[in-house]
C-alpha positions, -999 to 999 in steps of 0.1 A, spaced: -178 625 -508 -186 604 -479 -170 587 -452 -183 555 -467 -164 565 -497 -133 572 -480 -134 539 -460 -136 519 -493 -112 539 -507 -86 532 -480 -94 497 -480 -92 488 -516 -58 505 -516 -42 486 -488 -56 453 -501 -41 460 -536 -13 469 -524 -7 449 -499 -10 422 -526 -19 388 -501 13 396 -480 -9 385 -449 -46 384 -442 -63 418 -432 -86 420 -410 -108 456 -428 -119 484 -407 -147 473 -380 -148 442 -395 -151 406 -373 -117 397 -376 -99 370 -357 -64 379 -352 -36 351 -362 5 363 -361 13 378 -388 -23 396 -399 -24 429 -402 -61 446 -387 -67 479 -403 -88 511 -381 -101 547 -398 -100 574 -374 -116 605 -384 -105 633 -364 -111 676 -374 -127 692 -406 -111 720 -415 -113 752 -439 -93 746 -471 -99 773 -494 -121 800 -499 -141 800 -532 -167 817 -547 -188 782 -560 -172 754 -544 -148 759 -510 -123 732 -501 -129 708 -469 -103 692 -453 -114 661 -431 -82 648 -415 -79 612 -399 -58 584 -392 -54 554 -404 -45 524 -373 -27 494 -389 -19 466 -357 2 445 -369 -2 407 -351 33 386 -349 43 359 -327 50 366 -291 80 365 -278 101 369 -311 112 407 -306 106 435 -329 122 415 -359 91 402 -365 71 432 -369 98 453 -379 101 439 -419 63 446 -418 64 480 -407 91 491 -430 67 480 -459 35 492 -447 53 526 -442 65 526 -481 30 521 -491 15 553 -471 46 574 -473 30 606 -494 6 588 -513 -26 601 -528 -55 582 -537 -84 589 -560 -121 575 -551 -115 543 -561 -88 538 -541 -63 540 -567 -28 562 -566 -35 593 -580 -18 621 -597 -42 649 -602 -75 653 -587 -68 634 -552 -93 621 -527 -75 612 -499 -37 624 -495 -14 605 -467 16 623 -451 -1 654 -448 16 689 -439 49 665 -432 29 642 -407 42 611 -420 39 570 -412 54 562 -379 49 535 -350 24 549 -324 31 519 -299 39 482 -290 27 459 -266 35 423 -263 4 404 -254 10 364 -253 6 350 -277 13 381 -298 37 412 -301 15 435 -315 31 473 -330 6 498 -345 13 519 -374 -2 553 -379 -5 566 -413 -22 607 -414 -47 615 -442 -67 641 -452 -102 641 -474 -108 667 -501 -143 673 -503 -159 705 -521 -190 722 -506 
């Protein structure tokens, strides 16, 4: 499983789930940013031991997922606020298969992991936007 893989994973599953809410600009995508847009980041950060197994050992590839969320300047956290809330429903313990779909068994990618869940890393107003970032921590199963 690659990080190719995991990026379209991640992306498929916001999109969808996101349903047309706001435009999204995808993960290093050219994106011009318009209040109320969302731009979406991957951060990969550690890999770590998951198991021990005798054929195929558990890797844990934890990361972050950045989701700036662009509203008009000067109108307070209301604006971003409703947004947030939403956004933090939709990565609260989820897990994701491959195709970016919510899965049950045999999960990719798993958000909220050891209790790190959704939260608001920061805000910044910058005319002619307010601008708050949510962070939502993953981690990818792959088996070597």
């Amino acid at each position: 499983m690659t990080f190719q893989l995991e990026r379209k994973s991640i992306e498929k599953y916001l999109v969808t789930a996101w349903d047309n809410a706001t435009p999204i600009g995808l993960d290093e995508h050219e994106f011009e940013p318009i209040a109320n847009c969302l731009k979406l980041s991957i951060v990969n950060g550690t890999t770590m031991q998951g198991s021990i197994g005798r054929t195929d050992n558990r890797i844990e590839h934890l990361g972050n997922v950045f989701i700036n969320i662009y509203t008009t300047g000067g109108d307070g956290s209301a604006s971003w606020r409703g947004y947030a809330e939403t956004l933090m429903g939709l990565f609260f313990n989820k897990r994701l298969d491959n195709a970016g779909n919510i899965a049950s068994s045999n999960e990719f990618i798993r958000f909220s992991p050891i209790n790190q869940h959704p939260y608001i890393s920061g805000t910044i107003s910058d005319i002619p936007f307010n601008i708050a970032t949510l962070t939502a921590p993953f981690v990818r199963y792959s088996y070597q």
